[in-house]
PyMOL Python script that loads the backbone (N, CA, C, O; Angstrom):
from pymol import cmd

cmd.read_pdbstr("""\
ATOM      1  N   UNK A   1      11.951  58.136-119.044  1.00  0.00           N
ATOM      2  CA  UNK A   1      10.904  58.474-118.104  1.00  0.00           C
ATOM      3  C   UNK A   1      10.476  59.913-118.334  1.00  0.00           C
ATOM      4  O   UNK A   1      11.355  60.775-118.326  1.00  0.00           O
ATOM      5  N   UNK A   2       9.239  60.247-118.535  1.00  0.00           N
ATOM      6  CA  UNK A   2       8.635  61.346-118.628  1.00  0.00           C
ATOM      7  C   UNK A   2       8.371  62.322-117.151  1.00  0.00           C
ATOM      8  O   UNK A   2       7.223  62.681-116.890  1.00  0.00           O
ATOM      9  N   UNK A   3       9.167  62.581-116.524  1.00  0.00           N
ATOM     10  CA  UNK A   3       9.212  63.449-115.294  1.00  0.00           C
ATOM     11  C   UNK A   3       8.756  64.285-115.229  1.00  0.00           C
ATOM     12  O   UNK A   3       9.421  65.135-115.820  1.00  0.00           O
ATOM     13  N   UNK A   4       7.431  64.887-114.603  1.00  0.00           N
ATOM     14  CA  UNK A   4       7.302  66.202-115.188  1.00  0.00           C
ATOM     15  C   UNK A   4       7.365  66.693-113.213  1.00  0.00           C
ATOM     16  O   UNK A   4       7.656  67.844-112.888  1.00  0.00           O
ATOM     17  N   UNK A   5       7.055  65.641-112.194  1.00  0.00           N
ATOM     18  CA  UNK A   5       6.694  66.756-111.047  1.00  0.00           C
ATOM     19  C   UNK A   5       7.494  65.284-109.968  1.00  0.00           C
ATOM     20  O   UNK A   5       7.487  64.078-110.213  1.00  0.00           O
ATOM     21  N   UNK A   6       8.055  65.979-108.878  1.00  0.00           N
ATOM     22  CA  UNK A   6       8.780  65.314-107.676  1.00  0.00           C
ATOM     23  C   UNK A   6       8.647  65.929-106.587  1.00  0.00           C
ATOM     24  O   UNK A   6       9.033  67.051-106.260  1.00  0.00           O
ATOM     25  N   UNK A   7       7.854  64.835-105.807  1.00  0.00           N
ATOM     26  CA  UNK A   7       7.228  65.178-104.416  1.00  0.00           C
ATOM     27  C   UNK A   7       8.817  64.642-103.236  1.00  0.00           C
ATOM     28  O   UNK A   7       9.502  63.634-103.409  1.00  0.00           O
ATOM     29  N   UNK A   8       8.966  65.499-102.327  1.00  0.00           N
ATOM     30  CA  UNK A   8      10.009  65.270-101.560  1.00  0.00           C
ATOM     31  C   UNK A   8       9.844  65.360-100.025  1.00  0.00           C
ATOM     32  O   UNK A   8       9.675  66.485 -99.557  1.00  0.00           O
ATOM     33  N   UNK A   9       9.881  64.033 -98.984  1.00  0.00           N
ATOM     34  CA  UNK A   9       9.742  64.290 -97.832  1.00  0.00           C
ATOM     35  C   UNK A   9      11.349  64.407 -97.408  1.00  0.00           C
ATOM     36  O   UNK A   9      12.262  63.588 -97.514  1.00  0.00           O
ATOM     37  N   UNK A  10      11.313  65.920 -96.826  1.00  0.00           N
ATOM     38  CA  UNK A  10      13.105  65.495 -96.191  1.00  0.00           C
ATOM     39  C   UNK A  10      12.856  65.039 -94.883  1.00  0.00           C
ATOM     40  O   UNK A  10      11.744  64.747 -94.444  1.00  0.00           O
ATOM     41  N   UNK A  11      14.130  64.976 -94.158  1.00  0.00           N
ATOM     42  CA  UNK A  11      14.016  64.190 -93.306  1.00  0.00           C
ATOM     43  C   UNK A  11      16.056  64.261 -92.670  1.00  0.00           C
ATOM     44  O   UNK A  11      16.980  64.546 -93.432  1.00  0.00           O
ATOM     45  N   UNK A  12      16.162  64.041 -91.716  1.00  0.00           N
ATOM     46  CA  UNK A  12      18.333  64.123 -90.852  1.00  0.00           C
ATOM     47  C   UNK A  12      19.122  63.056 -91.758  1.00  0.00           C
ATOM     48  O   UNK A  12      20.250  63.206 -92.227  1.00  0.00           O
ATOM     49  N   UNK A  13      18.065  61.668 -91.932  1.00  0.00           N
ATOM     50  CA  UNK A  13      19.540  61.066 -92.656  1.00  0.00           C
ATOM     51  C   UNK A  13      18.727  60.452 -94.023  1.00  0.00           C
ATOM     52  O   UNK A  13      19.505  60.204 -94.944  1.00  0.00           O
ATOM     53  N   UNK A  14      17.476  60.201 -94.277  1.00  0.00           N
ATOM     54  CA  UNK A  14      16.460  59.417 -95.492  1.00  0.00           C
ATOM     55  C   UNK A  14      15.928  60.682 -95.841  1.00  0.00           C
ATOM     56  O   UNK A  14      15.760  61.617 -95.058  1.00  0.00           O
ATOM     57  N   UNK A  15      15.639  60.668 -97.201  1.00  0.00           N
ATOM     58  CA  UNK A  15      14.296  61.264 -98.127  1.00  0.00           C
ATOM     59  C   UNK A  15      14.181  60.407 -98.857  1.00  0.00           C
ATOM     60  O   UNK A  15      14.954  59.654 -99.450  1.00  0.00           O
ATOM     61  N   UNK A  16      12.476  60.632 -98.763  1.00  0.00           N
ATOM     62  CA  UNK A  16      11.986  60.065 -99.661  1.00  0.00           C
ATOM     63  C   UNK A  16      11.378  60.279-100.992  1.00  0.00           C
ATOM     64  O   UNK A  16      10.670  61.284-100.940  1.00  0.00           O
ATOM     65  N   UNK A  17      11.373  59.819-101.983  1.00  0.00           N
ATOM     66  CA  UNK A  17      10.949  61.032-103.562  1.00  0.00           C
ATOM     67  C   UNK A  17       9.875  59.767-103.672  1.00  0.00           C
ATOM     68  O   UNK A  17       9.728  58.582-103.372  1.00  0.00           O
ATOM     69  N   UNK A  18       9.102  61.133-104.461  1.00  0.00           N
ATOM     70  CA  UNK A  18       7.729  60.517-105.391  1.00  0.00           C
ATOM     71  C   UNK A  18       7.606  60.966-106.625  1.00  0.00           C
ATOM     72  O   UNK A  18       7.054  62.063-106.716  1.00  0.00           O
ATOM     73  N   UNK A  19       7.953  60.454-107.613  1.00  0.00           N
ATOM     74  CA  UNK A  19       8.055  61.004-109.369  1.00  0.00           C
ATOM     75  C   UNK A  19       6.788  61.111-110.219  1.00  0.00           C
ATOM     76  O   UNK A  19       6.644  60.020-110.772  1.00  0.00           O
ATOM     77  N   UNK A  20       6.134  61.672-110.450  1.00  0.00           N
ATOM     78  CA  UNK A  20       4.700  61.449-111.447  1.00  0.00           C
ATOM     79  C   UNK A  20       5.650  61.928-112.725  1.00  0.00           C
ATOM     80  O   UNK A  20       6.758  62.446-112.866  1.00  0.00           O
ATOM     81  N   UNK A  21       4.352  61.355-113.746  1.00  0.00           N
ATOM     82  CA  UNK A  21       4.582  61.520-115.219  1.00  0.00           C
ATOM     83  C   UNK A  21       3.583  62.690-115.237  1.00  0.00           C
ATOM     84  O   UNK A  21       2.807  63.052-114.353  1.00  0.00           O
ATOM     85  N   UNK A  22       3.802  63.205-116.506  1.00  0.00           N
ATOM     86  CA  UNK A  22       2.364  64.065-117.270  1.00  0.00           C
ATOM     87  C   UNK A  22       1.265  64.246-116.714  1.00  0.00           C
ATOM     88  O   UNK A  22       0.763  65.295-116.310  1.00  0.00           O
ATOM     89  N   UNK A  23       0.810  63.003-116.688  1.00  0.00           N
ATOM     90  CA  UNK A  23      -0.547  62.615-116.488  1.00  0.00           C
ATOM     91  C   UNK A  23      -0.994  62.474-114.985  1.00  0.00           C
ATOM     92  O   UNK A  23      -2.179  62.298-114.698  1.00  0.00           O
ATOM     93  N   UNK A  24       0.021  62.560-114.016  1.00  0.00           N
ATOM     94  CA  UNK A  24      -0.138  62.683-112.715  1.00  0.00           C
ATOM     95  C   UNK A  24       0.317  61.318-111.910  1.00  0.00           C
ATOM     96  O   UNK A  24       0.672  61.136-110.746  1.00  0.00           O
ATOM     97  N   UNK A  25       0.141  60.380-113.114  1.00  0.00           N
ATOM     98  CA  UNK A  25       0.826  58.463-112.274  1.00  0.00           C
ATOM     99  C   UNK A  25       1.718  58.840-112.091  1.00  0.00           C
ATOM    100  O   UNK A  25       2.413  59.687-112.652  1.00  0.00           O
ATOM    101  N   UNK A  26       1.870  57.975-110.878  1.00  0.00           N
ATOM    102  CA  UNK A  26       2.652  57.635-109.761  1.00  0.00           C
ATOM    103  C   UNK A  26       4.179  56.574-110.663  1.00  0.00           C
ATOM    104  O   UNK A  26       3.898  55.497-111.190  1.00  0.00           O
ATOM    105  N   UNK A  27       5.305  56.981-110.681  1.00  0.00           N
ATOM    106  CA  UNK A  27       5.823  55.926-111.560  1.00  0.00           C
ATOM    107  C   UNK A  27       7.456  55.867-110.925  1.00  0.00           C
ATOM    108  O   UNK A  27       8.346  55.232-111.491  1.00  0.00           O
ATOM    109  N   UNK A  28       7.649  56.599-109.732  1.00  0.00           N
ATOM    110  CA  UNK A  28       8.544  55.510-109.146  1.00  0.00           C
ATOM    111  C   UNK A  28       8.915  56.092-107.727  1.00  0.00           C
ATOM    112  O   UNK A  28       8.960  57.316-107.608  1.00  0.00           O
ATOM    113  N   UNK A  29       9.153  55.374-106.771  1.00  0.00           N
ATOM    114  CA  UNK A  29       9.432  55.914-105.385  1.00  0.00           C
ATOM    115  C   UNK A  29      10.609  55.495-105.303  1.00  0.00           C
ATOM    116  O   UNK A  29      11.047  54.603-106.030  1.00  0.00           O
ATOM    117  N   UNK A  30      11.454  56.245-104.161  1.00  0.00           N
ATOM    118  CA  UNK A  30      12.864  55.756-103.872  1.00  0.00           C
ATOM    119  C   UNK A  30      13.187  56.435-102.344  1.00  0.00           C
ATOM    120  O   UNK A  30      12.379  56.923-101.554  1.00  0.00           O
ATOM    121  N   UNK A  31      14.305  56.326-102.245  1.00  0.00           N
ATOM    122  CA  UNK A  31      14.628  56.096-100.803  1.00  0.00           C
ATOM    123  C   UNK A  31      16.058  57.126-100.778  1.00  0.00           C
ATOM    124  O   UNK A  31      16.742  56.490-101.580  1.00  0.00           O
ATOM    125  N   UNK A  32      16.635  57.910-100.501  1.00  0.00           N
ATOM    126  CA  UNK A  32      17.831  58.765-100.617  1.00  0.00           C
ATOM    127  C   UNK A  32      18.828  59.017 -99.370  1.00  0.00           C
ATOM    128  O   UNK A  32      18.242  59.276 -98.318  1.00  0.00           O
ATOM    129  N   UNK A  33      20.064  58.989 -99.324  1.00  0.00           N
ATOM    130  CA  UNK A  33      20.971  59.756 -98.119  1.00  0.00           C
ATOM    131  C   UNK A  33      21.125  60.555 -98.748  1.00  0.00           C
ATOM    132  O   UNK A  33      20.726  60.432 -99.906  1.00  0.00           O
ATOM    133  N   UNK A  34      21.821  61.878 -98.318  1.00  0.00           N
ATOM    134  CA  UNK A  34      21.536  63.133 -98.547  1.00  0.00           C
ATOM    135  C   UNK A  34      22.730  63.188-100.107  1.00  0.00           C
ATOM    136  O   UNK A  34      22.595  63.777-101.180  1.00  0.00           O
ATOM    137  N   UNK A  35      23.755  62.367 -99.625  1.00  0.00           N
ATOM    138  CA  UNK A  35      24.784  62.758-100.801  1.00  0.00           C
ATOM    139  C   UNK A  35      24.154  61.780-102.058  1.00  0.00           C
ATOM    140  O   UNK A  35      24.504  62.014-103.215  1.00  0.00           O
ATOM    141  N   UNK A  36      23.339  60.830-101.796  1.00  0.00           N
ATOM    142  CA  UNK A  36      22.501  60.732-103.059  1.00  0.00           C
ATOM    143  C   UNK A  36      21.451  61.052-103.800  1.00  0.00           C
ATOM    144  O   UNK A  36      21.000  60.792-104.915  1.00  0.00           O
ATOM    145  N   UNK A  37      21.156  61.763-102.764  1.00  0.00           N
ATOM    146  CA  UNK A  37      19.608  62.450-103.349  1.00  0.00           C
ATOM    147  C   UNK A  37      20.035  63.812-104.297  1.00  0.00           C
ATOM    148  O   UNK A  37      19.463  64.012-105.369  1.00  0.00           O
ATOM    149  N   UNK A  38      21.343  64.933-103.668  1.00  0.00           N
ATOM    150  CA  UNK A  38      22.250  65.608-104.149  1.00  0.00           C
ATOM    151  C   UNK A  38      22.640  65.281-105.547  1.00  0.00           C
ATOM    152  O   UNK A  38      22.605  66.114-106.453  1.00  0.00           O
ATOM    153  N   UNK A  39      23.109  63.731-105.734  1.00  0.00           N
ATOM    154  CA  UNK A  39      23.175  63.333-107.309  1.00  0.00           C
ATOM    155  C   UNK A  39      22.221  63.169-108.352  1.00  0.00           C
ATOM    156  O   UNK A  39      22.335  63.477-109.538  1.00  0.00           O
ATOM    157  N   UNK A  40      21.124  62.567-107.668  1.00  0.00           N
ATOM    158  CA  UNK A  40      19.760  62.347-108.151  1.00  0.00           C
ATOM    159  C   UNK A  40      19.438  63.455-108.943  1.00  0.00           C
ATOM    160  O   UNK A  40      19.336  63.520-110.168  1.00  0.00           O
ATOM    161  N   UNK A  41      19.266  64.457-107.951  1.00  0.00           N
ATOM    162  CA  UNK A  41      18.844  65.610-108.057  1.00  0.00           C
ATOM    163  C   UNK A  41      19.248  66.297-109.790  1.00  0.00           C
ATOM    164  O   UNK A  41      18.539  66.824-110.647  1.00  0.00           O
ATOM    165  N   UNK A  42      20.523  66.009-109.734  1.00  0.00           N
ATOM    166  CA  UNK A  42      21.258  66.476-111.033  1.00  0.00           C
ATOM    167  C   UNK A  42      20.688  65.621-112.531  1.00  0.00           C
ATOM    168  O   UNK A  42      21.201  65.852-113.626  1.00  0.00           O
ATOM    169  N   UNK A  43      19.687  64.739-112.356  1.00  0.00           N
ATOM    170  CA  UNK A  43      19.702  64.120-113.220  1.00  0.00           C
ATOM    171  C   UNK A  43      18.195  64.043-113.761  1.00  0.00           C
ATOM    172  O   UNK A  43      17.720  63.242-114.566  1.00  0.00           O
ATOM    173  N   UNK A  44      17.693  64.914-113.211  1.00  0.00           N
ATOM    174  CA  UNK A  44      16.171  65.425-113.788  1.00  0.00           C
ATOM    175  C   UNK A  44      16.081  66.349-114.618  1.00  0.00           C
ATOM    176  O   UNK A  44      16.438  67.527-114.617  1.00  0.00           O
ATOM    177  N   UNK A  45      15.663  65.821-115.194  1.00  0.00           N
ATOM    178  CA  UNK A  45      15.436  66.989-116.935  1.00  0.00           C
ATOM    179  C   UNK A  45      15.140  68.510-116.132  1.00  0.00           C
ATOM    180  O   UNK A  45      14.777  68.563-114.957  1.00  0.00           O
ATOM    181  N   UNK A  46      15.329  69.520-116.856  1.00  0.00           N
ATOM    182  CA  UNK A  46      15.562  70.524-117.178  1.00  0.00           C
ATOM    183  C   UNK A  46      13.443  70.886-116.710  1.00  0.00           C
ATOM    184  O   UNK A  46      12.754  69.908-117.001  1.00  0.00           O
ATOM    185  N   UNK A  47      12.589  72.167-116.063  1.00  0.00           N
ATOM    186  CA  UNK A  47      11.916  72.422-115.994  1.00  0.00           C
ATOM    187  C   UNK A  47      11.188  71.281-115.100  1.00  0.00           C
ATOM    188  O   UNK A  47       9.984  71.523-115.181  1.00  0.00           O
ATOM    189  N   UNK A  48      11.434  69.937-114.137  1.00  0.00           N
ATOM    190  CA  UNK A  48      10.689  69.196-113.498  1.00  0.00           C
ATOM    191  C   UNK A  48      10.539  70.216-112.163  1.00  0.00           C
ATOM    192  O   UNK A  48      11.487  70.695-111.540  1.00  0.00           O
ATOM    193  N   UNK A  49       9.001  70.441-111.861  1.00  0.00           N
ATOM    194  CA  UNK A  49       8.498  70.609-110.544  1.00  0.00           C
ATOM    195  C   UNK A  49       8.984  69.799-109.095  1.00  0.00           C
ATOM    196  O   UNK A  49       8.657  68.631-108.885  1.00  0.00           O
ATOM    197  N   UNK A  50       9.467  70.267-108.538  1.00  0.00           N
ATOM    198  CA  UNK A  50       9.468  69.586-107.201  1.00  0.00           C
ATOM    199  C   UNK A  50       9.268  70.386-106.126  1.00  0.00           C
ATOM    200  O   UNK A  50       9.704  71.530-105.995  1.00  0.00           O
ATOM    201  N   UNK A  51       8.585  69.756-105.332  1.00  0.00           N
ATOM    202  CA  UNK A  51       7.720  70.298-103.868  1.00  0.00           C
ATOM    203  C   UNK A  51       7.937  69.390-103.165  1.00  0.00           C
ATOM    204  O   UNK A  51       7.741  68.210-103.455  1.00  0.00           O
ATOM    205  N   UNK A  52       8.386  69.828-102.110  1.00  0.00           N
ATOM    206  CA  UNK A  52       8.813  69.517-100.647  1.00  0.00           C
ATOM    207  C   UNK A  52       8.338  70.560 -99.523  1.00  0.00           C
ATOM    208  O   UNK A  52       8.094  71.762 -99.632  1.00  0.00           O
ATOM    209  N   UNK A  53       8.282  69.674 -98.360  1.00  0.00           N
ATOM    210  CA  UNK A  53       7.535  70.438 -97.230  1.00  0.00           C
ATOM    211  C   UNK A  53       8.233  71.690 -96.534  1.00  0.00           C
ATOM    212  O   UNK A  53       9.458  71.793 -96.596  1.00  0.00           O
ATOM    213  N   UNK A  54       7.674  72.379 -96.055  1.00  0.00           N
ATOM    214  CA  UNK A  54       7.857  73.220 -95.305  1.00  0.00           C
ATOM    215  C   UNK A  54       8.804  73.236 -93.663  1.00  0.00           C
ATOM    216  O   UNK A  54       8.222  73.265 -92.579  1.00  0.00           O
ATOM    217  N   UNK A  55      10.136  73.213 -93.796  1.00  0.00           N
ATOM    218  CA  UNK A  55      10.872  72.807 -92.883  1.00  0.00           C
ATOM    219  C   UNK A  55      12.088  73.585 -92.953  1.00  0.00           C
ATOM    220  O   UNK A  55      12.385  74.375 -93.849  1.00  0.00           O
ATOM    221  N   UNK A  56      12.993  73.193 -91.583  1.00  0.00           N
ATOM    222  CA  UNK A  56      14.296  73.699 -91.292  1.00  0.00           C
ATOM    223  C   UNK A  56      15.142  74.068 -92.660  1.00  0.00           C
ATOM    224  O   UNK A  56      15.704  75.112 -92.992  1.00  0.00           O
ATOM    225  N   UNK A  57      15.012  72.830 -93.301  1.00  0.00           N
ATOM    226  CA  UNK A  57      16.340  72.450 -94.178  1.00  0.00           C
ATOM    227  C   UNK A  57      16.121  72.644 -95.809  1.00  0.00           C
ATOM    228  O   UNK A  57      16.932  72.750 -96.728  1.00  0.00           O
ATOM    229  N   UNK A  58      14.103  72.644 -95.754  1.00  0.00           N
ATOM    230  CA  UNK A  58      13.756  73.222 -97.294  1.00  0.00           C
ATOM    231  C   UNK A  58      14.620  74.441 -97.931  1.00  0.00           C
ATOM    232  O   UNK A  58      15.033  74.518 -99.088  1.00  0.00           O
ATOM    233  N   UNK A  59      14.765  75.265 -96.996  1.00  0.00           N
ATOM    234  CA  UNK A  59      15.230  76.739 -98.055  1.00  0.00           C
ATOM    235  C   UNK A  59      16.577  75.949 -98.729  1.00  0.00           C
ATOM    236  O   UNK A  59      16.603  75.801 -99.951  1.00  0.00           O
ATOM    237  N   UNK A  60      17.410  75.574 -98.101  1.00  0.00           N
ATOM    238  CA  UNK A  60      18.693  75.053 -98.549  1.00  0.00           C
ATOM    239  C   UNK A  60      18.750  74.099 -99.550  1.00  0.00           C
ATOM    240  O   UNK A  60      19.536  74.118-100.497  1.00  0.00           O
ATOM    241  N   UNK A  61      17.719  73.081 -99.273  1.00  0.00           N
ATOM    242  CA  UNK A  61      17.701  72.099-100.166  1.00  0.00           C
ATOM    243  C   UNK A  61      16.885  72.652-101.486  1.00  0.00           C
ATOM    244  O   UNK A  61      17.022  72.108-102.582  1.00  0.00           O
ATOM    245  N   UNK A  62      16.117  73.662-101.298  1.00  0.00           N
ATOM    246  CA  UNK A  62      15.662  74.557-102.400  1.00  0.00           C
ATOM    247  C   UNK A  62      16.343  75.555-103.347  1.00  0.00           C
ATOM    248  O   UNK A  62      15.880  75.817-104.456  1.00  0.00           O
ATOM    249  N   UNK A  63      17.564  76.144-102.812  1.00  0.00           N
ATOM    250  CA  UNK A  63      18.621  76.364-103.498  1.00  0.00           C
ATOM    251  C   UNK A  63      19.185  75.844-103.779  1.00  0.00           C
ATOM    252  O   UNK A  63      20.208  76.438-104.121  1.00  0.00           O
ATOM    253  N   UNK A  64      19.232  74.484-103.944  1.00  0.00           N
ATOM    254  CA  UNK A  64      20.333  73.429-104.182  1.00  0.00           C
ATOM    255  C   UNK A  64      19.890  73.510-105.678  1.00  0.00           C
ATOM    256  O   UNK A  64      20.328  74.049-106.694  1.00  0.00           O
ATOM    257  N   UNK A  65      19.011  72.866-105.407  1.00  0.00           N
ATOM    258  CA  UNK A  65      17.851  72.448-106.732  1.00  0.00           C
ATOM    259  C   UNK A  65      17.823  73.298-107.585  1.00  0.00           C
ATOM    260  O   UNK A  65      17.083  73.169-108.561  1.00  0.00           O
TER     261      UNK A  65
END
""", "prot")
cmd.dss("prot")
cmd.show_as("cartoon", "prot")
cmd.util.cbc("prot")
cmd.orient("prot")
């Protein structure tokens, strides 16, 4: 999968991800608890964009990343 950008709604116990390619398609949605999204997380190539909203728990989950 060509990953280049990951859209992230957080949320207390679900997030939800949105993956585009290159080209901006839409090419896979998923559903996360926090200790899997945590793994997920680890498994995106090297330089992928991700943006998530503006909230309590962004800064943290932004240093995670």
């Amino acid at each position: 999968m060509d990953t280049t950008t990951v859209g992230v709604d957080l949320a207390k116990n679900v997030f939800v991800t949105c993956v585009a390619d290159c080209a901006g398609r839409i090419v896979e949605r998923r559903e996360f608890n926090r200790a899997g999204f945590l793994t997920w997380l680890g498994t995106l190539p090297a330089g992928t964009m991700i943006g998530m909203e503006a909230c309590g728990s962004a800064h943290h989950w932004g240093r995670t990343a």
